[in-house]
C-alpha positions as a Markdown table, in Angstrom:
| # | Residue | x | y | z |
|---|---|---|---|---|
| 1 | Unk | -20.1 | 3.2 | 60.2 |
| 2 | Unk | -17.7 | 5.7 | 61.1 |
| 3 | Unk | -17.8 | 7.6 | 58.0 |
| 4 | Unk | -20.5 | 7.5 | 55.0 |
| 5 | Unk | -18.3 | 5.8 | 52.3 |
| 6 | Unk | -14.7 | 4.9 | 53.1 |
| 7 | Unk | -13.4 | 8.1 | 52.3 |
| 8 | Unk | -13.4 | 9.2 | 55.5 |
| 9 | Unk | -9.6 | 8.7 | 55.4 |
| 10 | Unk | -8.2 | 7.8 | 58.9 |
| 11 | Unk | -5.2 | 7.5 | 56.9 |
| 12 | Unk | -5.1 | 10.6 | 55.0 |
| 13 | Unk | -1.8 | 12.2 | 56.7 |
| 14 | Unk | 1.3 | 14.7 | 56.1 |
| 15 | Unk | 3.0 | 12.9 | 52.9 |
| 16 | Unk | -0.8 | 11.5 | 51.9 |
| 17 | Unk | -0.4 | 13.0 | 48.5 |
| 18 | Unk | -3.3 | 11.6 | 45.9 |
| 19 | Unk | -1.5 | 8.4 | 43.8 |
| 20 | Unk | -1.1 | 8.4 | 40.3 |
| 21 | Unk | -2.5 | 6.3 | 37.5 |
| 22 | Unk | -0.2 | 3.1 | 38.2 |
| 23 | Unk | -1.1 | 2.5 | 42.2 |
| 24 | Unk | -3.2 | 4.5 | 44.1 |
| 25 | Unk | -2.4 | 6.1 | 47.9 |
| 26 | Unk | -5.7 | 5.3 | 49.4 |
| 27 | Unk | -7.8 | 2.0 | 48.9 |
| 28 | Unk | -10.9 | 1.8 | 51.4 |
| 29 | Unk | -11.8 | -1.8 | 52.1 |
| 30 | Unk | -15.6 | -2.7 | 52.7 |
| 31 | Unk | -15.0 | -5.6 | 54.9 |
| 32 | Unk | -18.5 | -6.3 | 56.2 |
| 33 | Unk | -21.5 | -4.5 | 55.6 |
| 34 | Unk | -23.0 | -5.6 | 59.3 |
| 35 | Unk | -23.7 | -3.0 | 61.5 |
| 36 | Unk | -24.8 | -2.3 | 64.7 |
| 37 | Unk | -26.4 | 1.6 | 63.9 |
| 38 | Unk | -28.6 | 2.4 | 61.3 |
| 39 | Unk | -27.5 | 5.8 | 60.3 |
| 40 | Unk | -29.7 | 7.7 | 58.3 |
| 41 | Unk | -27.3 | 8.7 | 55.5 |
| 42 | Unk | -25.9 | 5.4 | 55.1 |
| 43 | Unk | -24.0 | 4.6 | 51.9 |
| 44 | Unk | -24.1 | 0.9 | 52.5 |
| 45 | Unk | -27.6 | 1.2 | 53.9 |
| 46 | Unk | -25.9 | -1.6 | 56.2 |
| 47 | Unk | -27.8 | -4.5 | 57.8 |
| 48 | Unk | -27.3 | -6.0 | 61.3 |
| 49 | Unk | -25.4 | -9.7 | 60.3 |
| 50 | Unk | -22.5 | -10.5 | 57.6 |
| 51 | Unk | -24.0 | -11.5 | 54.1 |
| 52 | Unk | -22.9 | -14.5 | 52.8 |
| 53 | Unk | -21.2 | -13.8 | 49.7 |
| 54 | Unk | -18.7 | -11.3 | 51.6 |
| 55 | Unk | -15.2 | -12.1 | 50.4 |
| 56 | Unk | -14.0 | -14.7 | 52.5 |
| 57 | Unk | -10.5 | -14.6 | 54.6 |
| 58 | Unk | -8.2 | -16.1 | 51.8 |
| 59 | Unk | -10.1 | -14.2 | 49.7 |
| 60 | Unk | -9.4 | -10.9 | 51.3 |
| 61 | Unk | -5.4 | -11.9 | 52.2 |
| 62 | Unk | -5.1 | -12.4 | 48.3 |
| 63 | Unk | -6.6 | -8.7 | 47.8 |
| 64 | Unk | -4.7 | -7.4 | 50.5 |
| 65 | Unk | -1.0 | -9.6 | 48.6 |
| 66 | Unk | -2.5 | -7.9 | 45.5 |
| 67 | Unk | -2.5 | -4.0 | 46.9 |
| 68 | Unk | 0.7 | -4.6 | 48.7 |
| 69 | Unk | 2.1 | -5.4 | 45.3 |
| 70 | Unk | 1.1 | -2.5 | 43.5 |
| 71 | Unk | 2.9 | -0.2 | 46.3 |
| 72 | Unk | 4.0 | -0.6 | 49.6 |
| 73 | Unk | 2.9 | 3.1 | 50.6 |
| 74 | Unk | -0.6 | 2.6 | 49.9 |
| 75 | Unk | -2.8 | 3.1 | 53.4 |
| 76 | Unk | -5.9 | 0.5 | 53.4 |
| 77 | Unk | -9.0 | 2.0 | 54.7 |
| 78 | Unk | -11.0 | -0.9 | 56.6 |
| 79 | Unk | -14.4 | 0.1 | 56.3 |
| 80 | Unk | -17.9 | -1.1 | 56.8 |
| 81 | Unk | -21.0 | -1.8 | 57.5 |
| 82 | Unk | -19.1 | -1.8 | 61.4 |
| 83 | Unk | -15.5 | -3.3 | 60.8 |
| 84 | Unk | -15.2 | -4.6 | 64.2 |
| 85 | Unk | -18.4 | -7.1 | 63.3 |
| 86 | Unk | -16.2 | -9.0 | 60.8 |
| 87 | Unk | -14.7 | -11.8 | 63.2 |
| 88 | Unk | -11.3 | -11.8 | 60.8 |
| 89 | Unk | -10.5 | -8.5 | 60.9 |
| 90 | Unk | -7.5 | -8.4 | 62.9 |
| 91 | Unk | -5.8 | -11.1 | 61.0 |
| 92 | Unk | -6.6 | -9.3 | 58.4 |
| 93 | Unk | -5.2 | -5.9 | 59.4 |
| 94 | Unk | -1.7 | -7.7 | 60.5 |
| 95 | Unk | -1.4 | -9.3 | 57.1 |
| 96 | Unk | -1.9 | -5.6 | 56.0 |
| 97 | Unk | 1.1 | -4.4 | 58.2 |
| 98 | Unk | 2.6 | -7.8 | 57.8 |
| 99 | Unk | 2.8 | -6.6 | 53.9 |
| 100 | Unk | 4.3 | -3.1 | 54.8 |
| 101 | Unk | 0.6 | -1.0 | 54.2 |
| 102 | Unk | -0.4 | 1.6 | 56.5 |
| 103 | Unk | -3.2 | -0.2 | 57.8 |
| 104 | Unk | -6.4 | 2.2 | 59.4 |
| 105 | Unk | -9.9 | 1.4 | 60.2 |
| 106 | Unk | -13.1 | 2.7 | 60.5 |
| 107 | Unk | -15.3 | 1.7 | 63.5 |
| 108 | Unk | -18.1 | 3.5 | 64.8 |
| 109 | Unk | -16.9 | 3.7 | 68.1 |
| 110 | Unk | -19.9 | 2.2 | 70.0 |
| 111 | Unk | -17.8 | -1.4 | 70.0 |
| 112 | Unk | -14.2 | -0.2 | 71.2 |
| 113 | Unk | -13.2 | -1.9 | 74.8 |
| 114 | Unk | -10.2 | -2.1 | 76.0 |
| 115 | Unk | -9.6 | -5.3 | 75.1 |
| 116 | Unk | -10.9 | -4.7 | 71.0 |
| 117 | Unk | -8.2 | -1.3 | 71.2 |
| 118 | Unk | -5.4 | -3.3 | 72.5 |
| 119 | Unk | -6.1 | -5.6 | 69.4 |
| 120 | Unk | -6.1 | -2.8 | 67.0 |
| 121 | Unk | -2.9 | -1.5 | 68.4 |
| 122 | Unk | -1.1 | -5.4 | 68.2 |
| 123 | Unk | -2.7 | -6.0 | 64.8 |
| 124 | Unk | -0.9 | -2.7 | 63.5 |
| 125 | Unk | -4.0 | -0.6 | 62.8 |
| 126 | Unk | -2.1 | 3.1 | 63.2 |
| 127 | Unk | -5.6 | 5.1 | 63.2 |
| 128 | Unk | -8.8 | 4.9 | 63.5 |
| 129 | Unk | -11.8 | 7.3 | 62.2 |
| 130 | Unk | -14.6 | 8.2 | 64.6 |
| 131 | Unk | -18.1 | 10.4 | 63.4 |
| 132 | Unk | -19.3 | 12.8 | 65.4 |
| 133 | Unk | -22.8 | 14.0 | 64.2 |
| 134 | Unk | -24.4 | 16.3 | 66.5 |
| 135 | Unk | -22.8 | 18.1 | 69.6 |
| 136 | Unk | -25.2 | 17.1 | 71.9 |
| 137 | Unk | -26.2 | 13.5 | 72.2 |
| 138 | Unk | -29.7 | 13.4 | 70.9 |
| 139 | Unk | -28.3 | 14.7 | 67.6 |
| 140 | Unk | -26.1 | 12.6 | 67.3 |
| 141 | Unk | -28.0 | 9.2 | 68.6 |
| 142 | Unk | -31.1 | 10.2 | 66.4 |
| 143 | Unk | -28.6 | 10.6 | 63.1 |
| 144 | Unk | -26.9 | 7.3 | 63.9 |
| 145 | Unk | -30.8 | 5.4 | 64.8 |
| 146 | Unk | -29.8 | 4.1 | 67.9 |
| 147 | Unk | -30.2 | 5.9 | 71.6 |
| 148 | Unk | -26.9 | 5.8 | 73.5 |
| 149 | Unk | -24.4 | 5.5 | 70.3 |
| 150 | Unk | -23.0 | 9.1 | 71.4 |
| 151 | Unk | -22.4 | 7.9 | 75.0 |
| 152 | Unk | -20.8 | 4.7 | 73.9 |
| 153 | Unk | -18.9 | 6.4 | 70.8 |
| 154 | Unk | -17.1 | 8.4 | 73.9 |
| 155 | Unk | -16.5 | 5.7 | 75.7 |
| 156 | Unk | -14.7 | 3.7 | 73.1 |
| 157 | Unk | -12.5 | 6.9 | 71.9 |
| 158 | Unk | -11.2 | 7.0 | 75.7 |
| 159 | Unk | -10.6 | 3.5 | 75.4 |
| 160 | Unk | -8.8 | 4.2 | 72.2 |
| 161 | Unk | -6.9 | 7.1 | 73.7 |
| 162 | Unk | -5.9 | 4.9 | 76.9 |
| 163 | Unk | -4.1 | 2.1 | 74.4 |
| 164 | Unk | -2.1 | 5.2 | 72.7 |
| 165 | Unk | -4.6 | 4.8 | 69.4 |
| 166 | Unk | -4.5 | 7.9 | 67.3 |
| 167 | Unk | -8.3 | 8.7 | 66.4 |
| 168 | Unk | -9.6 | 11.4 | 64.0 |
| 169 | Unk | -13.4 | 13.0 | 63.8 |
| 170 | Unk | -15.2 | 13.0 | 61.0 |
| 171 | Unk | -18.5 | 14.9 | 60.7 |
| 172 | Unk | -20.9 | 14.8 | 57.7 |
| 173 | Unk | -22.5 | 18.0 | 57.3 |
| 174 | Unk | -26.1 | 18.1 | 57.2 |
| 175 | Unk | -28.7 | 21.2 | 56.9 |
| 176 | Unk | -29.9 | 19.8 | 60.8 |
| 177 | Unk | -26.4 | 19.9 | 62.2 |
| 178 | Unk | -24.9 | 23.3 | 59.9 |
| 179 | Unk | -25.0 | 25.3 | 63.3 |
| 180 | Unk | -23.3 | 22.7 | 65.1 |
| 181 | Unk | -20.1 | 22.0 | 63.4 |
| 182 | Unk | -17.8 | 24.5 | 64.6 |
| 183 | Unk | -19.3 | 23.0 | 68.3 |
| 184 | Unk | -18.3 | 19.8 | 67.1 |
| 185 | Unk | -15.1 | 20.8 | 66.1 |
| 186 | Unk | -14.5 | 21.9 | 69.7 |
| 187 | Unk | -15.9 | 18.5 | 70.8 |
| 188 | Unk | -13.3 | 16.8 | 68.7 |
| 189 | Unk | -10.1 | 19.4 | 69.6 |
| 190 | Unk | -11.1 | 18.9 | 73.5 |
| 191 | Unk | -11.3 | 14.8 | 73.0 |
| 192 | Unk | -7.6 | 14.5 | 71.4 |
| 193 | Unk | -8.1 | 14.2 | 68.5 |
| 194 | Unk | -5.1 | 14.7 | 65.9 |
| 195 | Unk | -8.1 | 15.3 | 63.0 |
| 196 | Unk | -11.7 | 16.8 | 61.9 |
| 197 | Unk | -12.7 | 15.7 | 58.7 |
| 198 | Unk | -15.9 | 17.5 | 57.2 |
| 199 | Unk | -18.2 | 15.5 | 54.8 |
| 200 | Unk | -20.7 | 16.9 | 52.5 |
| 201 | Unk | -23.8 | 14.4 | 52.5 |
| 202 | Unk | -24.1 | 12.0 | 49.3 |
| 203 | Unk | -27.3 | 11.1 | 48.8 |
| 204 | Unk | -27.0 | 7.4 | 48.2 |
| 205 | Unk | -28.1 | 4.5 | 50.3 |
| 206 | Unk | -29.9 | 5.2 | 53.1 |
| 207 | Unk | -28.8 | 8.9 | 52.5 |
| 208 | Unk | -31.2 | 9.1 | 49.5 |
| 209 | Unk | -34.4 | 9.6 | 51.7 |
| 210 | Unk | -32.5 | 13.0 | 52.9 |
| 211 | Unk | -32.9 | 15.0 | 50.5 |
| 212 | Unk | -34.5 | 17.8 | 52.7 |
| 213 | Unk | -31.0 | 17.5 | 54.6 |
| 214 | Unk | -28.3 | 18.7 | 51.8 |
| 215 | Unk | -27.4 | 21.8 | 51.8 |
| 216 | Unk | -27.7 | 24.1 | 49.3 |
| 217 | Unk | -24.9 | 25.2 | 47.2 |
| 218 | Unk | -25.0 | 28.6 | 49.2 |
| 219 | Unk | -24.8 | 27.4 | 52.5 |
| 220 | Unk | -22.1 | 25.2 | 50.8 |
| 221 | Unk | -20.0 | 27.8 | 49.9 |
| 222 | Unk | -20.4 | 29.4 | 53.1 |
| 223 | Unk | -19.0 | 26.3 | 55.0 |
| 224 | Unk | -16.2 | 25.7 | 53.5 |
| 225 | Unk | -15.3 | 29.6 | 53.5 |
| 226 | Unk | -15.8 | 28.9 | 57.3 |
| 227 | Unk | -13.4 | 25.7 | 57.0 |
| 228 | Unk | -10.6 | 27.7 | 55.5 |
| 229 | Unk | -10.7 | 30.1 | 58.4 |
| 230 | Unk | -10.3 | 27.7 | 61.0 |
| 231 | Unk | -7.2 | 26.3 | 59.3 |
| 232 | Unk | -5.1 | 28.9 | 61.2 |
| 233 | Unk | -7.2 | 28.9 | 64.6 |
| 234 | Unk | -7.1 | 25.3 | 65.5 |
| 235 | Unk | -4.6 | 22.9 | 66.6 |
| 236 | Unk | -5.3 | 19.9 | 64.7 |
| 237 | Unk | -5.5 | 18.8 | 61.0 |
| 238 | Unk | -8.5 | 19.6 | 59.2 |
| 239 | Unk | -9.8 | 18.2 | 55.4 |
| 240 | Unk | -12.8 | 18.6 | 53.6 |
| 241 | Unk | -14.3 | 15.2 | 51.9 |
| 242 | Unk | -16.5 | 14.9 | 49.0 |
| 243 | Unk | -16.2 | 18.7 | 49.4 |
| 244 | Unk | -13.7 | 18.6 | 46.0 |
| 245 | Unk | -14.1 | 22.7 | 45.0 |
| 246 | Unk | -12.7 | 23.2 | 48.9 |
| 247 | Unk | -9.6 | 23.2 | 47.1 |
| 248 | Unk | -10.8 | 26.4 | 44.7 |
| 249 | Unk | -12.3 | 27.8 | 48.0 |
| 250 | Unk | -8.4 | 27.8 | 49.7 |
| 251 | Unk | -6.8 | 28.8 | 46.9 |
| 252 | Unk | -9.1 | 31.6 | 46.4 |
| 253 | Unk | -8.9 | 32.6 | 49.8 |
| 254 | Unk | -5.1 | 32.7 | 50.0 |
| 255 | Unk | -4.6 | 34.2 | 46.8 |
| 256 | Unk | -7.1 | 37.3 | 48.1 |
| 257 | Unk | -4.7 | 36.8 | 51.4 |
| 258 | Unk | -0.8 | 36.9 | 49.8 |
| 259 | Unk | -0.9 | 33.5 | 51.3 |
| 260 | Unk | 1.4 | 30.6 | 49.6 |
| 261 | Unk | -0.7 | 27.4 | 49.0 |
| 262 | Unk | 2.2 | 25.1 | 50.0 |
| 263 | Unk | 2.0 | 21.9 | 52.7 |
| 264 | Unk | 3.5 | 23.8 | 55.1 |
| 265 | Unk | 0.4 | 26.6 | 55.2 |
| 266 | Unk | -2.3 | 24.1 | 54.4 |
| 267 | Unk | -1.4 | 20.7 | 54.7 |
| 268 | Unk | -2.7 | 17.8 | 52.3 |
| 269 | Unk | -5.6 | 20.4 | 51.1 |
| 270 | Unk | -2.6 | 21.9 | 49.5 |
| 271 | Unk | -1.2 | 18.6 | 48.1 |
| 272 | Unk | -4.3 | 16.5 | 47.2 |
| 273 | Unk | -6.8 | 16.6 | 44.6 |
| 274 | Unk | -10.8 | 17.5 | 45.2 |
| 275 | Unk | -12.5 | 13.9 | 43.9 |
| 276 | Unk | -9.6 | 11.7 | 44.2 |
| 277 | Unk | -12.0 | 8.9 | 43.0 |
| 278 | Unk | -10.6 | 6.5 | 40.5 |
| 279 | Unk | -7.5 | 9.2 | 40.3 |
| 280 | Unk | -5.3 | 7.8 | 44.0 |
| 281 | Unk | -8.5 | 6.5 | 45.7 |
| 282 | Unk | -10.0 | 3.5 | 45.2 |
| 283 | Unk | -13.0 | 1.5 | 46.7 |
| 284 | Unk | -13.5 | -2.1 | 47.1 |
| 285 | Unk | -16.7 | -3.5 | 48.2 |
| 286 | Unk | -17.5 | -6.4 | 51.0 |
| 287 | Unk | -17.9 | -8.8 | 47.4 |
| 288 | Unk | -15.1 | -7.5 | 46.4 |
| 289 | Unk | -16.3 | -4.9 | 43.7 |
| 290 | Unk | -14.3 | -1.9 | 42.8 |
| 291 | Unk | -15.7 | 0.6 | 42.4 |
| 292 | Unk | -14.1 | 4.7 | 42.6 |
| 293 | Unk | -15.6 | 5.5 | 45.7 |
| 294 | Unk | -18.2 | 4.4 | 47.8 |
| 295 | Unk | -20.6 | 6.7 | 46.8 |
| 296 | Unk | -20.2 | 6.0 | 43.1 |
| 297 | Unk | -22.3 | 3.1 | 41.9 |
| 298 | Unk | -20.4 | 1.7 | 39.5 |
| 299 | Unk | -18.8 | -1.9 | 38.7 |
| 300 | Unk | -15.5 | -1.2 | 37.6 |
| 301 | Unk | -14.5 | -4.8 | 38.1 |
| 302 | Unk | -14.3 | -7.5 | 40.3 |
| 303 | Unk | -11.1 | -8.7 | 42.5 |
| 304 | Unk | -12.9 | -12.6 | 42.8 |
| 305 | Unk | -12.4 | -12.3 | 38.6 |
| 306 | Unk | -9.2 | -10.0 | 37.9 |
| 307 | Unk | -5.9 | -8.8 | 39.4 |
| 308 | Unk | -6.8 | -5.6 | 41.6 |
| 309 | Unk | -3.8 | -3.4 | 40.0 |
| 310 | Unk | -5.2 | -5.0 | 36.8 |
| 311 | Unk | -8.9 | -3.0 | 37.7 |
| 312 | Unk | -7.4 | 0.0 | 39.2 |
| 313 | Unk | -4.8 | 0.6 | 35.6 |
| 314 | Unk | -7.2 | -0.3 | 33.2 |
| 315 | Unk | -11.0 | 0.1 | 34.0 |
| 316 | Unk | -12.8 | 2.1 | 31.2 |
| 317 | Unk | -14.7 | 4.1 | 33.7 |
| 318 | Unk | -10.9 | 4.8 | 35.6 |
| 319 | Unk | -9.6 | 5.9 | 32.4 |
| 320 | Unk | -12.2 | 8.1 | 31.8 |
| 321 | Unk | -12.3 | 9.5 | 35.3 |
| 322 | Unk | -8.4 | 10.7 | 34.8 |
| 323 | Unk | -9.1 | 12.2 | 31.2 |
| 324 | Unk | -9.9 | 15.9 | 31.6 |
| 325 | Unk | -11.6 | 15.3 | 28.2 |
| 326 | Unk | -14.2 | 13.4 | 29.1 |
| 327 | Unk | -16.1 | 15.8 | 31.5 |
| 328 | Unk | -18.8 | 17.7 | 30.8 |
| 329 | Unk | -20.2 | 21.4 | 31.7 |
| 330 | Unk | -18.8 | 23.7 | 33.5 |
| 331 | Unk | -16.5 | 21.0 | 35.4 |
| 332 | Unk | -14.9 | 20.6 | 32.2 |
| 333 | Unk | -13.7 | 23.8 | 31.2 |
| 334 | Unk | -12.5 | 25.1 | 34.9 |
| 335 | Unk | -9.7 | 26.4 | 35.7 |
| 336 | Unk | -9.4 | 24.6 | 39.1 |
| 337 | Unk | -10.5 | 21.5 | 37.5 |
| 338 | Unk | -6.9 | 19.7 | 38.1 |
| 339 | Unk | -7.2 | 20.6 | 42.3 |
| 340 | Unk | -10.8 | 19.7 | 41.9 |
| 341 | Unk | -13.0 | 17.6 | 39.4 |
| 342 | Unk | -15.9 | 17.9 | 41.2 |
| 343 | Unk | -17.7 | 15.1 | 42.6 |
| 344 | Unk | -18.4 | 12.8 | 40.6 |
| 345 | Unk | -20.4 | 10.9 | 43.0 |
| 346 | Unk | -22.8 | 13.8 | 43.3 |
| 347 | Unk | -23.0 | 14.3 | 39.9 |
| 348 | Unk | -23.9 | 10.6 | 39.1 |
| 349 | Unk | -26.9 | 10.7 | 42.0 |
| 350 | Unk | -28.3 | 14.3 | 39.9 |
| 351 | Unk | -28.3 | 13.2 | 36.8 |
| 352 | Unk | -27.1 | 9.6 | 36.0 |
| 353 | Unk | -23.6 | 10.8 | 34.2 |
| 354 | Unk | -20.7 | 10.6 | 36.0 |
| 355 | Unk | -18.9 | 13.0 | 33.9 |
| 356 | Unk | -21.6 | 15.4 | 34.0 |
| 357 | Unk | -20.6 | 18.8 | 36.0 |
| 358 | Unk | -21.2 | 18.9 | 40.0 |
| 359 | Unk | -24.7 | 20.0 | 40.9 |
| 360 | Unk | -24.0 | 21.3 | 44.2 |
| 361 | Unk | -21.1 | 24.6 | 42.9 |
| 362 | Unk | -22.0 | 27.9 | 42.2 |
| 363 | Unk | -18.7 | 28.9 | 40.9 |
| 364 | Unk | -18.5 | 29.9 | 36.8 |
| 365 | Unk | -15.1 | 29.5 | 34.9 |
| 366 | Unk | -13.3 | 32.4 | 34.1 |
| 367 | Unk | -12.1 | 30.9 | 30.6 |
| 368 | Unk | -13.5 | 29.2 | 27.8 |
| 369 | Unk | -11.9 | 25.5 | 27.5 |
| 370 | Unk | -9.3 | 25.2 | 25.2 |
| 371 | Unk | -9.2 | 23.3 | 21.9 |
């Protein structure tokens, strides 16, 4: 899987700005959860062949009809498991375009050839999402369980680059690969790519056996101060995921700096919310549950059942998700809680509430909440 939830937003892009309550901007599509790697942070804690209760084609062309409906500048996020294992996919992804969505994916890499980019380009897919876990191959091939995924992952990106495919990096942060990233980063800057997109580990799935590997909130802090920096020293765009108080991290930084937080300094960290999940991001799994995001473990309904605008406008656990009221602890009564939220995902996985405050931020609210 190129990224660890579907989040890992190929599409994510200047004018990417979060949604609102009536469509959202970003809707990540678990088309298969068969994959060829068996990454040890794993959301989908993926399996090597197709399941059988995975929504079928007509099935997924009627969720697709039904997203296209709700907005025609929604980007679908197809996701897996390894999307390229689904045997549909590019009919799928040209109904997508067909239906005027900006149509992405995320591969792992290891199963781009020529001939599987030029389909991607033909089918309309406009980006794709690569990870990059380690800077040297045996970091990478020992995250991602199989020897050689790092020397095959480059081999598909060149393919990509070859067909004219624009490719992003994503990289999820990790206490064995901390020293790393800024190599990475590099990595991905010298490869072409147009993006890096930082993660900071969930631990669900697979990625509940690594506990030892999150980070603390210290060194969490310290990484995103580190992110903001770069933001004026490289020549691509960069985003923090399931990283939500990034946002109070830059607009701390730039108020300390005069700088204005506007998308022309800072791009869509400037523009888009912290946890956008249930609030402009939504997550549908391969049979065809929504959920908020793909770390968040919750059945918010299910597209086989009900309309997927219908799910996404009026889900109890959406509603509550977009009502500042509802949270809890210091998440709650934060000043920066409308450019962040917190992760709610996180926040679930500590405690079982996923309105409870985020585990994993050290920062205390200046002000008492209001009445």
């Amino acid at each position: 899987m190129a990224h660890p939830h579907g989040s890992g937003h190929p599409g994510s892009h200047p004018g990417g700005h979060p949604g609102g309550n009536d469509a959202p901007r970003l809707v990540a599509w678990e088309v298969t959860r068969a994959c060829n790697l068996t990454c040890l942070h794993c959301r989908a804690a993926a399996v090597d062949k197709p399941g059988p209760d995975e929504l079928t084609t007509a099935e997924g062309m009627r969720l697709i009809d039904q997203i296209a409906a709700m907005s025609r500048n929604i980007i679908l996020i197809m996701t897996g498991g390894e999307p390229l294992l689904r045997p549909d996919v590019f009919d799928l992804a040209a109904h997508g375009t067909a239906k005027g969505l900006r149509v992405v994916m995320a591969p792992n890499g290891t199963l781009i050839t020529p001939e599987i980019a030029k389909k991607m380009m033909a089918s309309g897919i406009q980006r794709i999402s690569i990870s990059l876990d380690g800077a040297a191959p045996g970091d990478h091939d020992r995250f991602r369980g199989v020897d050689g995924a790092f020397a095959r992952t480059m081999e598909g990106v060149k393919y990509a680059r070859e067909a004219g495919l624009e490719f992003q990096v994503n990289t999820t942060v990790t206490r064995g690969n901390l020293d790393q990233i800024e190599a990475i980063q590099d990595m991905a800057i010298s490869m072409g790519a147009v993006a890096h997109h930082i993660f900071l580990l969930v631990p669900t799935g697979r990625g509940r056996k690594l506990t030892g590997e999150i980070i603390s909130a210290g060194e969490y802090e310290r990484v995103l101060n580190w992110f903001y920096g770069r933001q004026f020293k490289v020549p691509v765009e960069l985003k923090a995921t399931c990283a939500p108080h990034y946002n109070r991290v830059l607009r701390q930084r730039a108020k300390d700096e005069g700088k204005k937080v506007d998308f022309a300094t800072f791009g869509l960290s400037a523009v888009s919310r912290g946890c956008l999940g249930g609030q402009g991001f939504v997550f549908v799994s391969h049979t065809g549950r929504v959920q908020p995001c793909g770390y968040l473990d919750l059945d918010c309904g299910q597209v086989r059942e009900n309309d997927f605008g219908d799910i996404y406008r009026t889900s109890p656990i959406f509603l509550d998700l977009r009502n500042k009221d509802c949270y809890k602890g210091k998440c709650g009564i934060c000043e920066y809680f409308t450019v962040c939220g917190g992760c709610r995902a996180r926040a679930f996985e500590a405690t079982g509430d996923y309105l409870a405050e985020e585990p994993l931020c050290l920062y205390q609210p200046g002000r008492a909440k209001r009445d």
